[in-house]
C-alpha positions as CSV (number, residue, x, y, z in Angstrom):
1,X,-23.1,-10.2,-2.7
2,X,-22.5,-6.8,-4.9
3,X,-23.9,-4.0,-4.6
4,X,-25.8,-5.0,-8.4
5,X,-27.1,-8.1,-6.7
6,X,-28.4,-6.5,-4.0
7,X,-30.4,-4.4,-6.2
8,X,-31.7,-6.7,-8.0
9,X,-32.7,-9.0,-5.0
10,X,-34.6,-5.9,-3.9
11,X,-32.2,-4.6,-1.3
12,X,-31.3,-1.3,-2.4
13,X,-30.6,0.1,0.3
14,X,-27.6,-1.2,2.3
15,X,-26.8,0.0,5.4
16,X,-23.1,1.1,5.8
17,X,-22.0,-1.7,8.0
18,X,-22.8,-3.9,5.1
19,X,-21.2,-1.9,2.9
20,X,-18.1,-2.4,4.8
21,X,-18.4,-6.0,5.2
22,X,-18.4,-6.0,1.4
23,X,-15.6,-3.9,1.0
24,X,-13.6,-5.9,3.6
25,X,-14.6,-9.4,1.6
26,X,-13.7,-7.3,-1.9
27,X,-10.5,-6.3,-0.3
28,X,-9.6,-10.2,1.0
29,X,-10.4,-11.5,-2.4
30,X,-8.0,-8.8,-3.9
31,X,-5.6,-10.4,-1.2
32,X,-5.9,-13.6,-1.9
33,X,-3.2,-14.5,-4.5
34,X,-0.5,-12.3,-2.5
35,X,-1.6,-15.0,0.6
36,X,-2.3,-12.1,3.0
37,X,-5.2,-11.5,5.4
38,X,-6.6,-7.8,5.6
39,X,-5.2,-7.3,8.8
40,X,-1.6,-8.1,7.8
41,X,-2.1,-6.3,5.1
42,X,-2.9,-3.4,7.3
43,X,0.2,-3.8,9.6
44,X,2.2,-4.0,6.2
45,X,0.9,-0.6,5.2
46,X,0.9,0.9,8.9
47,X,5.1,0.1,8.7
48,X,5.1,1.4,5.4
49,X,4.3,4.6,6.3
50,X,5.9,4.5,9.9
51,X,8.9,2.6,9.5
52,X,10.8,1.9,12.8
53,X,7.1,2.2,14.7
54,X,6.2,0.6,18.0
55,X,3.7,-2.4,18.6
56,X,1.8,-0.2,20.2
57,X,1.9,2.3,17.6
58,X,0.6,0.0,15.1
59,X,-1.9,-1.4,17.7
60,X,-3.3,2.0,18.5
61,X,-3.4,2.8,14.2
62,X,-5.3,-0.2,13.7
63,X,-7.6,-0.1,16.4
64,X,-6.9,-3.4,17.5
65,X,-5.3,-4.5,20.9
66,X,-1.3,-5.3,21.2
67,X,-1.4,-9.0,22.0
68,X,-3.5,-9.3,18.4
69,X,-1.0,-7.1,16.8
70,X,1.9,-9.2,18.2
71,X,0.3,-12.1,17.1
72,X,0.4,-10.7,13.7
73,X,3.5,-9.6,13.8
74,X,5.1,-12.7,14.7
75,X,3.8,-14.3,11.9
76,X,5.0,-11.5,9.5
77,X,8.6,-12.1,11.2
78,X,8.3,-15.4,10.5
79,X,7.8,-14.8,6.6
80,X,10.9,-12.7,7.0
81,X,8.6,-9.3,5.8
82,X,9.2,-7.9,9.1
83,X,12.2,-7.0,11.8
84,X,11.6,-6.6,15.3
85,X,14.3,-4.7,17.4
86,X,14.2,-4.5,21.5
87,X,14.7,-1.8,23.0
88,X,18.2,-1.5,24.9
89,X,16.2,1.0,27.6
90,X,13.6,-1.2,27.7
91,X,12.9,-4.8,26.9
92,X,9.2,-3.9,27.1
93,X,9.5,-1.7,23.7
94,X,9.2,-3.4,20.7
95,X,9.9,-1.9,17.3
96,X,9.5,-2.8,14.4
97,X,10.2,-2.4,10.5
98,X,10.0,-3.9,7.2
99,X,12.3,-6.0,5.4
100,X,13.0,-6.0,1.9
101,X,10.7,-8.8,1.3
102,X,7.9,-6.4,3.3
103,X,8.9,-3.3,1.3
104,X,8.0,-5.0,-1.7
105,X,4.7,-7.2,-0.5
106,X,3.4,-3.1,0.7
107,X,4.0,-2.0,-2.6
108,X,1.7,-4.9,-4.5
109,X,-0.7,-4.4,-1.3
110,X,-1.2,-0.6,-2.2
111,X,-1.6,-1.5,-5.9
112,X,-4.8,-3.5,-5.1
113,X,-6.9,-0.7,-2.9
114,X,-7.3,1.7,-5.8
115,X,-9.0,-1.6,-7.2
116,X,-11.3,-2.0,-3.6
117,X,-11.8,2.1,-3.9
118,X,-12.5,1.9,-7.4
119,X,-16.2,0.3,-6.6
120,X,-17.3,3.2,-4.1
121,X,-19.9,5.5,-5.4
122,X,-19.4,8.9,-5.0
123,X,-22.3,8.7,-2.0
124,X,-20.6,6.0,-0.5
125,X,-17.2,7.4,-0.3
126,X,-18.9,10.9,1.6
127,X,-21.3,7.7,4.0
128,X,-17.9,6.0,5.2
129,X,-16.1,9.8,4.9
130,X,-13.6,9.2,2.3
131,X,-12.9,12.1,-0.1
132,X,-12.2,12.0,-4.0
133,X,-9.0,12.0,-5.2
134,X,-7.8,15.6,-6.2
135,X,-10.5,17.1,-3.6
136,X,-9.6,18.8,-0.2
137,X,-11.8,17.8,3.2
């Protein structure tokens, strides 16, 4: 449901957790044709920013716990958009990077959250602490 629906059904004022859950189904839709799930997408964007980062790291970024991260991950290997690199100290340590394919897939993700942002009001942005473009915190 949009935030115009919800209006108009008389719910005007939505609490932030379903304001969330909207955004999160907005950015899935936006998702959809690339044949991504939010979360991948999120591990995508983590590497783009950290490249040659840890499970863990990503883990610990996303809030999520390692085995679901690895979990992701494999799959991402297995589409060839991510590398994965032991450790010669330690076999525990996992690192991992983006391929060519992943550089790419990050670049179309980030070109689709502009989209998601773009339906934030201004007093939604300052409820889930986001600030305007061009503003300072």
């Amino acid at each position: 449901m949009t935030i115009e629906r919800a209006v108009k059904n008389g719910h005007e004022n939505l609490t932030t957790l379903e304001r969330v859950l909207q955004l999160h189904g907005q950015f899935r839709r936006s998702l959809e044709p690339l044949r991504v799930t939010p979360l991948q997408a999120g591990v995508l964007l983590f590497l783009r920013n950290h490249p040659e980062a840890k499970v863990t790291d990503a883990a610990d970024a996303l809030v999520v716990r390692v085995p679901t991260v690895s979990d992701v991950l494999n799959d991402l290997v297995r589409k060839r958009w991510v590398t994965k690199r032991y450790s010669v100290e330690d076999r525990r340590v996992v690192c991992v990077q983006l391929s060519r394919r992943g550089h790419a897939l990050a670049l179309q993700i980030e070109e689709r959250v502009p989209q998601v942002n773009a339906t934030l009001a201004e007093e939604e942005r300052k409820a889930l602490g986001m600030t305007p473009k061009g503003s300072r915190a």
